[in-house]
N, C-alpha and C positions, 0 to 999 in steps of 0.2 A: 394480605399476601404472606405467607410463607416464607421461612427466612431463607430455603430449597430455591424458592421459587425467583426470591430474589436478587440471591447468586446467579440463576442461569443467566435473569434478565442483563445483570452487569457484566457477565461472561457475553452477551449475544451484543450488547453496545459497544462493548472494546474490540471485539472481532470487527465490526463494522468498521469502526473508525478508525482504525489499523492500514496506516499508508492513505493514498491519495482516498479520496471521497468517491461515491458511488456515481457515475456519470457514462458518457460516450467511454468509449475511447482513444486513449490520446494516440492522434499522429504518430508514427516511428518517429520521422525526422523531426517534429518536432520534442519529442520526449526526449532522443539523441540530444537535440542541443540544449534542453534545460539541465539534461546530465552532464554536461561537460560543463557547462556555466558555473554547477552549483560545487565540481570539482576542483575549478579553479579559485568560488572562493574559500572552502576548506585548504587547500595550498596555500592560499595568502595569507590565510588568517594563522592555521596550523602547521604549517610546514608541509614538507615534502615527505613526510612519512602518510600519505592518504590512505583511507582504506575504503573499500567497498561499503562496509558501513557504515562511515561517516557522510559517501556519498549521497546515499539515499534520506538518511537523515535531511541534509539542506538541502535537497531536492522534493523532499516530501513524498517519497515511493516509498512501497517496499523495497528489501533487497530481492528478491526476486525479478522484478520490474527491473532494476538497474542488470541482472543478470542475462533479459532476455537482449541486451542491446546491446550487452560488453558482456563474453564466458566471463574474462578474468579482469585483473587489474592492470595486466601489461597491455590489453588492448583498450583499453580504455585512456592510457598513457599512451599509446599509437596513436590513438586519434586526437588525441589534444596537440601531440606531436604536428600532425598533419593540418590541424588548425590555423596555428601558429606560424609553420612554416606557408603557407598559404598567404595567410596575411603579410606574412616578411616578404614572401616572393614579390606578390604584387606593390608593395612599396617600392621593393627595387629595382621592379621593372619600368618602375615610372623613373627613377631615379637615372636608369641605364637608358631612356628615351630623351633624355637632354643633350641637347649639342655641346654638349663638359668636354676638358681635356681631359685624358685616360687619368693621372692623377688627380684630379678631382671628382671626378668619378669613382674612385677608388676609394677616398678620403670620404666620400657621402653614404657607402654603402658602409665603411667599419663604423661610423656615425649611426647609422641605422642599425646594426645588428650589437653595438654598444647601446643603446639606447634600450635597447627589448632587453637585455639581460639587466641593466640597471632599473627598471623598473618592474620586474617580475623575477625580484632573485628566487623564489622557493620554487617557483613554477620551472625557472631555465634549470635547476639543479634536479629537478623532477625528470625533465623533457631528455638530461644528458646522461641520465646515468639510472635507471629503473631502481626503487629500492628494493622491490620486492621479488627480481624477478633472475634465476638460475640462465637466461639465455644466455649464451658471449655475444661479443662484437661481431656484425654491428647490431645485431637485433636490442641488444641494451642500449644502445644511444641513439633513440632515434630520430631527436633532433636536428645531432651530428650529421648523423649519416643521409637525412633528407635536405640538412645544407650544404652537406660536402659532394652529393651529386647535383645540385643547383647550380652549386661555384664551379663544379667541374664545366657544365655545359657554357657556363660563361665565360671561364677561361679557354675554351677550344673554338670558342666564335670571337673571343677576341685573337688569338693567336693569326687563327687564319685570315681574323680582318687586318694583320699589317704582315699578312706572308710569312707568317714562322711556324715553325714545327709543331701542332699540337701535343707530339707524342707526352709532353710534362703538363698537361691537362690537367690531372686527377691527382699528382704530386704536389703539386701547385693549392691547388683546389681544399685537397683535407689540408696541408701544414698551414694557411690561409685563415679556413675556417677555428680550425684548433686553437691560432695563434689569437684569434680574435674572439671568440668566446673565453678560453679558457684564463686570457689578461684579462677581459671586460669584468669576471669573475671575480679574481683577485682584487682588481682595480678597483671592487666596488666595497671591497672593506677598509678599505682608508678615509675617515672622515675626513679628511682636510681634500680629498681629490681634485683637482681641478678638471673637468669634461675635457673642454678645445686644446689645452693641453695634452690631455691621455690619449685622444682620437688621433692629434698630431703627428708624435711621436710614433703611436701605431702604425699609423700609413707611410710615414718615415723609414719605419723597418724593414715591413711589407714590400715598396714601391722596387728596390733596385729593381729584383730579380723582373717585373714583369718591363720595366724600362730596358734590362739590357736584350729583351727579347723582340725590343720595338716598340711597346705601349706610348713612349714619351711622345711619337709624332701621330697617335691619335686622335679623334675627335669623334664623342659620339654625333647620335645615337648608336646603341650598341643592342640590335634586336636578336634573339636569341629564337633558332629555330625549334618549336614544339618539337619534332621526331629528335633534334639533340639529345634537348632531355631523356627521353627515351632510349635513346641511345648510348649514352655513357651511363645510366644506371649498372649498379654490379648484380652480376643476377643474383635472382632468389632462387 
């Protein structure tokens, strides 16, 4: 063979085996979630500076592939967003299905949304604040902005379930979520931290305002109606 001949052959192998292997093809939604998988663990392992093509790397696509599924990198940080908040929901909502007193209730949800930041700090510093991305608020925190219309809808079904004013729903709601991410944050570079302690003190803070509004004579369950949600979102 020809040393012509033998370049092409090695040019025509490496094209081949360039990104995923020759087969079906892959499901969307299943492709979506090996994409997100493999973006989360480039975040843990590399920080929160991710890129498109690092995604595709631990994913084993091309980028292209990782293109048809996400234009960019900030939707692709949307939906990890939307992941996450997903997951947090449905914990809390099991949480909020207990027959708890309103402060206990309270004290197991900043439990739960400290607990997601202490163990995914590159991922929550990802989710809160886009690195790569020119949009303002809220479209750069989407995190934020997908828990601070969650808390809002649970503050307005709480309200009304002890006869109080909703109107401080959504004020309530982001200074809440803020206060609680953005301490869980700090809180998590202190090595000496102690948890039950920091969770304490948190809901400590937290607690008057929704007590002097009436929460103290509570008792869940505290079921939150789906159109709520819907409904206090800020529009797009």
């Amino acid at each position: 063979m020809s040393a012509d001949a033998a370049r092409t052959d090695t040019v025509r192998v490496a094209s081949r085996t360039r990104g995923r292997p020759p087969g079906p093809p892959r499901d969307p939604a299943v492709r979506r979630e090996e994409l997100l998988d493999a973006a989360e663990r480039v975040v843990a392992r590399d920080g929160a500076g991710v890129t498109i093509a690092q995604v595709a790397a631990e994913a084993g696509y091309a980028r292209t592939a990782v293109y048809a599924v996400f234009p960019d990198l900030p939707a692709l940080v949307d939906a990890l967003a939307e992941r996450h908040m997903e997951r947090v929901t449905a914990a809390a909502d099991t949480i909020l299905a207990q027959p708890l007193p309103g402060q206990r209730l309270l004290r197991a949800l900043v439990q739960l949304m400290c607990d997601f930041v202490d163990g995914n700090p590159n991922l929550h510093h990802l989710l809160m604040q886009r690195m790569q991305s020119d949009d303002p608020p809220p479209a750069a925190r989407p995190f934020f902005t997908r828990s601070a219309e969650w808390a809002t809808a649970v503050f307005d079904a709480l309200l009304r379930a002890v006869d109080a004013d909703p109107a401080p729903a959504r004020v309530w709601a982001t200074a809440t979520v803020g206060a609680i991410l953005m301490s869980a944050e700090d809180w998590g570079r202190d090595p000496g931290r102690r948890p039950d302690e920091f969770v304490d003190r948190l809901t400590a803070f937290l607690w008057p305002a929704l007590e002097s509004a009436g929460a103290g004579r509570f008792t869940g369950p505290l079921i939150v109606p789906a159109a709520t949600l819907t409904a206090v979102a800020p529009d797009r």
